[in-house]
C-alpha positions as CSV (number, residue, x, y, z in Angstrom):
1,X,0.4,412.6,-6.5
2,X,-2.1,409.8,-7.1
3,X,-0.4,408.2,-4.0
4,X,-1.6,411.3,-2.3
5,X,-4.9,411.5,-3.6
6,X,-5.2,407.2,-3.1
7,X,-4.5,407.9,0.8
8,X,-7.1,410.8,1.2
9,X,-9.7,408.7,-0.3
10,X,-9.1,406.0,1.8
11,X,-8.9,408.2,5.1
12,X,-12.2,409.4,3.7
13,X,-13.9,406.0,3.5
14,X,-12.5,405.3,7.1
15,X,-13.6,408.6,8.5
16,X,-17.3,407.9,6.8
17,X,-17.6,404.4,8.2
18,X,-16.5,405.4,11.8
19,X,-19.1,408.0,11.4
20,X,-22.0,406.1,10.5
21,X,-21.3,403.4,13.0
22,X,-21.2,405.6,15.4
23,X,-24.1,407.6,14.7
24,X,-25.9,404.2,15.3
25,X,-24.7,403.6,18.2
26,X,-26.0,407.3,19.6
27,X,-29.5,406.7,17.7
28,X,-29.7,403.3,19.9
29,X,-29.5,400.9,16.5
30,X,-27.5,398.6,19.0
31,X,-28.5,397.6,22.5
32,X,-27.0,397.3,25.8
33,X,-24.7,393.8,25.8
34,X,-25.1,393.2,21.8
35,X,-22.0,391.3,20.1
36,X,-21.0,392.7,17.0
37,X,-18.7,391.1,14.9
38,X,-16.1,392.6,11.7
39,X,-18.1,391.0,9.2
40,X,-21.4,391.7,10.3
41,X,-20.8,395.2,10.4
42,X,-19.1,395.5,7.3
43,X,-22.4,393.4,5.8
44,X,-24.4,395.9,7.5
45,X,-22.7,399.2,6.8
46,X,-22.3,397.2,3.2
47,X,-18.1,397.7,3.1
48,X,-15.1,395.7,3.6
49,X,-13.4,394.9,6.5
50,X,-10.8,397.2,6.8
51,X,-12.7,400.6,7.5
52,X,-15.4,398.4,10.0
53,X,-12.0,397.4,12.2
54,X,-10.1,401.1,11.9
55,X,-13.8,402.1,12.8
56,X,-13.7,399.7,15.7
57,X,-10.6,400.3,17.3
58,X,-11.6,404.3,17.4
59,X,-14.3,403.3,19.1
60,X,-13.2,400.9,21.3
61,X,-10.5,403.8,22.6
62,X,-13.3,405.8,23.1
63,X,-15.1,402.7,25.6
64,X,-18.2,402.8,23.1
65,X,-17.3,398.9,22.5
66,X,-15.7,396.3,24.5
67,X,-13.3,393.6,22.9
68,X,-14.2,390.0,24.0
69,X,-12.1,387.5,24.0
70,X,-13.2,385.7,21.1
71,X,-12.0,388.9,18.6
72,X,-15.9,389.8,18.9
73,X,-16.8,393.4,19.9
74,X,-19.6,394.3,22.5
75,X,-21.7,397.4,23.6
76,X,-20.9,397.6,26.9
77,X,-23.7,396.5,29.1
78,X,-25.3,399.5,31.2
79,X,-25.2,398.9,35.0
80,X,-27.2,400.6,37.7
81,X,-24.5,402.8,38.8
82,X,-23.6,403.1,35.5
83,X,-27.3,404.3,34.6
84,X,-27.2,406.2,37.5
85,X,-24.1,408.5,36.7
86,X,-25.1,408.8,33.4
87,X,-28.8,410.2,33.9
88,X,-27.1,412.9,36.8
89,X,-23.9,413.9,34.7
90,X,-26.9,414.2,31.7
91,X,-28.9,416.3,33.4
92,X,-25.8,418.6,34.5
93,X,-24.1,419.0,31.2
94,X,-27.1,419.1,28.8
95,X,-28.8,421.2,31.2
96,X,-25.9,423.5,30.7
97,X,-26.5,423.5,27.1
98,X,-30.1,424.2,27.3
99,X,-29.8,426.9,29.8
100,X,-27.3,429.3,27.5
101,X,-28.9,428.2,24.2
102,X,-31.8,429.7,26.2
103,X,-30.2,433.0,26.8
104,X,-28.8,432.9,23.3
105,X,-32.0,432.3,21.7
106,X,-33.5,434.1,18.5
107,X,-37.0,433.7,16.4
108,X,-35.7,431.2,14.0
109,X,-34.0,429.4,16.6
110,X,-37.5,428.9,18.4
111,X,-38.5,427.8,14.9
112,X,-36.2,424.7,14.4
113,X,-36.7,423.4,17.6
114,X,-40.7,424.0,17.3
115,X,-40.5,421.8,13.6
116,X,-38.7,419.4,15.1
117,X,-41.1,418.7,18.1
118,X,-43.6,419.1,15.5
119,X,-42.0,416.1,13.4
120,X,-41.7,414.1,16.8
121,X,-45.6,414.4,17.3
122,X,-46.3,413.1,13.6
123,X,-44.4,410.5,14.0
124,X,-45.6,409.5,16.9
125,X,-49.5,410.4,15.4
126,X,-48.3,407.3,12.5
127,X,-46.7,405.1,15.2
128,X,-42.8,405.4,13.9
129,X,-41.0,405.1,17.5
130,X,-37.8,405.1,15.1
131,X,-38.5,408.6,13.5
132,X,-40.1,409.8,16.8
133,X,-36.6,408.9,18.7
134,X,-34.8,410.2,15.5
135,X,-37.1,413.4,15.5
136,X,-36.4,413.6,19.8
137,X,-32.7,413.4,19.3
138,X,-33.1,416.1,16.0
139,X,-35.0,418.5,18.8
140,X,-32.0,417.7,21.4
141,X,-29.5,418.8,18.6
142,X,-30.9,421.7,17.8
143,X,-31.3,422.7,21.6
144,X,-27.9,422.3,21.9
145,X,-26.2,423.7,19.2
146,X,-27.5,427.1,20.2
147,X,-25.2,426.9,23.5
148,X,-22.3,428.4,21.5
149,X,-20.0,426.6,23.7
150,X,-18.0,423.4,21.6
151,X,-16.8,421.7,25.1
152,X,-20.4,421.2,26.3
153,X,-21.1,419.9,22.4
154,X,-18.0,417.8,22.8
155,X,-19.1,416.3,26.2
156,X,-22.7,415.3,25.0
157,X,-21.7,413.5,22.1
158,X,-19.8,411.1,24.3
159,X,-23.0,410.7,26.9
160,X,-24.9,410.3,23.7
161,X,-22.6,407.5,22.4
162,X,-22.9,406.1,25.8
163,X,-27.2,406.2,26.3
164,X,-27.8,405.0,22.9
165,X,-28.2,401.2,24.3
166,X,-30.9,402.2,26.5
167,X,-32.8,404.5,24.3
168,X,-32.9,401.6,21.8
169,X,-35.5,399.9,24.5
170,X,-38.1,403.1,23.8
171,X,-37.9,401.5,20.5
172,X,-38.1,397.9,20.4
173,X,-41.0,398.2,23.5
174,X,-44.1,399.7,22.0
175,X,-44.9,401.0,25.3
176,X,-42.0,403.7,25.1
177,X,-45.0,405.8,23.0
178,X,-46.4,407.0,26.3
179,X,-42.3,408.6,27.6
180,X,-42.3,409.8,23.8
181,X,-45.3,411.3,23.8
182,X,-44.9,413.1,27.3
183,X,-41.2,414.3,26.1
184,X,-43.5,416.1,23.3
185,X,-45.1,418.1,26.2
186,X,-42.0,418.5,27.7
187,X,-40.5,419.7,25.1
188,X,-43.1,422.8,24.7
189,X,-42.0,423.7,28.0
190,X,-38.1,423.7,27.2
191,X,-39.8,426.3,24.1
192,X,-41.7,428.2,26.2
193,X,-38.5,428.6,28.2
194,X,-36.5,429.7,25.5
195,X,-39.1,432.0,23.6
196,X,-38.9,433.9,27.0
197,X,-35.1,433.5,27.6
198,X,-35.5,432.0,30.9
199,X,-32.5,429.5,30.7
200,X,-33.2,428.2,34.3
201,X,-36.6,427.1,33.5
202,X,-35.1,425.4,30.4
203,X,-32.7,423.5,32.1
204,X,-35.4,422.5,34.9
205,X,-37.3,420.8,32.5
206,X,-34.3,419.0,29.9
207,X,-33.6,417.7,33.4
208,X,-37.5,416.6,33.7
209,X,-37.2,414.9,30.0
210,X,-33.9,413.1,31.0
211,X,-34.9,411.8,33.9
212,X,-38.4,410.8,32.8
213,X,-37.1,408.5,29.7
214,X,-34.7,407.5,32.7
215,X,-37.5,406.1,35.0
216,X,-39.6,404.5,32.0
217,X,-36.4,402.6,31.5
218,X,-35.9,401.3,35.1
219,X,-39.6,400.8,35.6
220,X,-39.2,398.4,32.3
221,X,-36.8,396.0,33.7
222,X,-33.8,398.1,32.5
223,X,-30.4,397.5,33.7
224,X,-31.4,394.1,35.2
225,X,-32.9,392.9,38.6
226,X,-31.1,395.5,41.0
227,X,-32.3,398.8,38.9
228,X,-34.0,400.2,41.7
229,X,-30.9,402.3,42.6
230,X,-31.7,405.4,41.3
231,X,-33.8,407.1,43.8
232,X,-33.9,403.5,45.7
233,X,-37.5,403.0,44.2
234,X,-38.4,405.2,40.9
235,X,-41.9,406.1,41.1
236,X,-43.9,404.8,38.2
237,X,-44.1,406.7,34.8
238,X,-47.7,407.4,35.3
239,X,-47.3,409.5,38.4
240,X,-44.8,411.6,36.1
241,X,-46.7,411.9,33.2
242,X,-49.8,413.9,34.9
243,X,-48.7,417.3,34.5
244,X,-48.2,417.2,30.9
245,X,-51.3,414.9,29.8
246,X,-52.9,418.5,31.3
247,X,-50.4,419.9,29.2
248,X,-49.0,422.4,31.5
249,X,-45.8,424.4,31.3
250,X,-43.0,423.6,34.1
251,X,-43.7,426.3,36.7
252,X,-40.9,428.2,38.1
């Protein structure tokens, strides 16, 4: 029995580790090309090095890490098609999401996501781009989870996984404030959408605040010198941000 109870346990510590690695990953703790190493990680995530390389090889099945040839572990580095496929299946899938969470949509529901903009705003108000992207992702989740479909929740936890390297840059570059602050904006008009069940309208504009944070990115040097795939030449976040420093809702 204790046999039983030892295995459970250590299942338990494996399945926690995984977890919390991978949640860093998502909230972009770890950038696009970074080497991680066993005993970093488990220095990090304070544990030994058995749950950090079960952890590992889970997520290297999943393509969330790449194993070098030196036994060291890497995010994979984004590319520009890469970047580009991953903004325009994005956009499809999590527009999805938003459009039946939309039709779905109660009173309370428009509550959470309203405190969680409202969150995203303060942080940004006391200049935490960590809590402000924690605070965006929170909004995202909520969106989300009101689709009532597990698939599409499935789906955009791996593209998740996958854009946390490049969300990380909103982060380290002080100048991601100015995509964070239009998403705010943006995000009133995905609540406007849902307060009047108008899924189409919210999915046109989760597609407006994926591909802004998209363009900031490329516009910032992301993805190295040949980023200017994606639309051959993205127009500069300025000339995207004008409707919302009016703070108008997305028109039909």
């Amino acid at each position: 029995m204790d046999g039983a109870r030892d295995l459970i346990d250590i299942r338990s510590l494996h399945d926690r580790v995984y977890g919390r690695i991978r949640d860093a990953m998502r909230k972009g703790v770890f950038t696009s090309g970074q080497t991680l190493t066993i005993r970093g990680l488990a220095a990090r995530f304070g544990t030994s090095d058995m749950p950090i390389r079960e952890a590992i090889k889970r997520l290297t099945a999943e393509k969330a890490l790449v194993q070098q040839a030196d036994r060291t572990f890497k995010i994979p580095e984004i590319t520009a098609d890469g970047f580009e496929e991953l903004v325009v299946v994005r956009a499809m899938i999590e527009g999805r999401a938003a459009e039946l969470a939309a039709d779905n949509a109660d009173a309370a529901f428009v509550e959470r996501l309203r405190e969680a903009n409202a969150a995203m705003a303060l942080a940004l108000d006391e200049g935490d781009l960590t809590l402000a992207l924690e605070s965006n992702q929170e909004f995202h989740s909520r969106l989300y989870e009101g689709c009532g479909n597990a698939t599409l929740l499935e789906l955009i936890d791996i593209l998740w996984l996958r854009s946390g390297p490049y969300l990380a840059a909103l982060v380290v570059d002080m100048s991601g404030s100015e995509v964070f602050r239009e998403a705010v904006f943006v995000h009133d008009s995905i609540i406007a959408a849902v307060v009047a069940k108008n899924g189409k309208q919210a999915a046109k504009a989760l597609k407006v605040d994926i591909e802004n944070t998209a363009q900031w990115f490329l516009s910032h040097g992301g993805t190295g010198p040949a980023v200017a795939k994606l639309d051959d030449q993205p127009p500069p976040i300025d000339a995207r941000v004008k409707p919302v420093r009016k703070r108008r809702t997305l028109t039909r």
